[in-house]
Each structure stands twice: as C-alpha cells, then as structure tokens.
C-alpha positions in Angstrom: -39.0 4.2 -2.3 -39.5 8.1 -2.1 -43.1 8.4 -3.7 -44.8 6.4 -1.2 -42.5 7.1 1.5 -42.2 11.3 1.4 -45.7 12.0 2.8 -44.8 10.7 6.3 -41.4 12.5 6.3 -41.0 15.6 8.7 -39.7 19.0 6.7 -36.5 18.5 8.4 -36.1 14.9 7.1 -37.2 15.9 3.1 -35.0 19.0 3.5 -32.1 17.4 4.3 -32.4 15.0 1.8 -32.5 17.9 -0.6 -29.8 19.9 0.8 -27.5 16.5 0.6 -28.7 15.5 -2.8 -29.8 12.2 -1.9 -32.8 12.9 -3.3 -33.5 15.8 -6.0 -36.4 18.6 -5.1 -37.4 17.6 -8.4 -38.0 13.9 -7.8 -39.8 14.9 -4.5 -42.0 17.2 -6.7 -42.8 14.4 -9.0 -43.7 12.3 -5.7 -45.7 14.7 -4.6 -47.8 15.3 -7.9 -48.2 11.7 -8.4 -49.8 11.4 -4.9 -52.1 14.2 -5.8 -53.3 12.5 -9.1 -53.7 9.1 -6.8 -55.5 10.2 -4.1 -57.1 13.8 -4.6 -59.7 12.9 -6.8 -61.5 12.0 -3.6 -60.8 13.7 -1.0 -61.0 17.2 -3.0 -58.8 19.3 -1.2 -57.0 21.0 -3.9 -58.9 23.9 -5.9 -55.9 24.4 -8.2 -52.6 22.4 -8.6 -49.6 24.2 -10.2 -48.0 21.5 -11.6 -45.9 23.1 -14.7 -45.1 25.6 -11.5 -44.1 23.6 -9.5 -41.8 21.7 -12.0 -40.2 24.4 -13.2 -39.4 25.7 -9.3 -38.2 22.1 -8.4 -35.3 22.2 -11.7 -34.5 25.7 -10.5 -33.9 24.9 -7.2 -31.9 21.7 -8.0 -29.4 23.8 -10.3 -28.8 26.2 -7.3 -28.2 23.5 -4.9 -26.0 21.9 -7.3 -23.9 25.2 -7.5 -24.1 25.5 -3.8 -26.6 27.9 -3.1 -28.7 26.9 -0.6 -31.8 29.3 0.6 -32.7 27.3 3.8 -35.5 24.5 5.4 -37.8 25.1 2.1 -35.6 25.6 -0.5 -36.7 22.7 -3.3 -39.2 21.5 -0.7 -42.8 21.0 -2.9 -45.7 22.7 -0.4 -49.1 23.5 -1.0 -50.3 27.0 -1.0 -53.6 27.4 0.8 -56.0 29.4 -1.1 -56.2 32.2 1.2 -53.0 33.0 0.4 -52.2 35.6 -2.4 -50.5 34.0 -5.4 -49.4 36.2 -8.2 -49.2 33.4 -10.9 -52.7 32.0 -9.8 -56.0 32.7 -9.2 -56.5 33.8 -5.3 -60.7 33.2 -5.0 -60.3 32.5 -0.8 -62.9 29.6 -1.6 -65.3 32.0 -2.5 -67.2 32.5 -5.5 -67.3 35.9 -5.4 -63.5 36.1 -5.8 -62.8 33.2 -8.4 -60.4 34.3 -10.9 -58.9 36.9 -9.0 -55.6 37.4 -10.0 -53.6 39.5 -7.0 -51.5 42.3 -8.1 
C-alpha cells in the first residue's frame, strides 16, 4: 500500500506516520527509491540519486525514533536535494558543466 500511495501524501501525513511508527522512514525510503527506478528514467529529473545515503539515513533515523528521539516534521522523511544546494557527501555541479564534480568543503 505505501509505495504507490506515499507520493500523494502531504509532509504532515508521511511525518506522522513516521513519528507513530506505522510506517518505518526506512520503508518510505525504499518507496521512494523504487519510484525513482520506475519512473525517472524518463522524465530525467534526478542528476544524482543517493541511494546507499539515503538508506543508511533512513536505519539511523528509525533507531532514534525507536528510542524516542524525535528531531521534528523531517526527521526519517526521504527528500530530494536540489542540485543548487551544497552537499558535502556529493558532487554540487548547479547543473552546470563547469562545476561537475565539485565537491563543497
């Protein structure tokens, strides 16, 4: 039910779904990638996906909220990262060519 469904949630909803458990920021991760995979290939509008990233960040966030931690709206949310956007564990290129591969500091 989640992978087809969590594209058409709000933040709030996937959030609280999250926060509760009823659904693990991991298995909304997976969701999330698989979509990518199904339906990026044509409309191109990744440059870079993070997956082992992303993964990783997802099991993290699920062991905090497990041990009640909770950061706020985002915590174990997946997002995408515009490329504009400095990223220290990713190339940063602005959709340019004359920045691919940059690596911020």
């Amino acid at each position: 039910m989640l992978a087809p469904e969590l594209h058409f949630m709000t933040l709030d909803q996937i959030s609280n779904l999250i926060r509760t458990g009823a659904v693990t920021s991991l298995a909304a991760t997976q969701a999330t990638l698989e979509r990518i995979d199904r339906i990026d290939p044509a409309l191109r509008s990744y440059v870079e996906v993070c997956r082992e990233r992303a993964l990783e960040r997802a099991a993290v966030a699920d062991e905090e909220i497990s041990r009640g931690i909770w950061k706020g709206l985002l915590h174990g949310v997946p997002v995408a990262v515009k490329d504009l956007c400095y990223r220290t564990y990713a190339p940063t290129a602005a959709g340019t060519k004359v920045h691919a591969g940059f690596l911020p500091p």
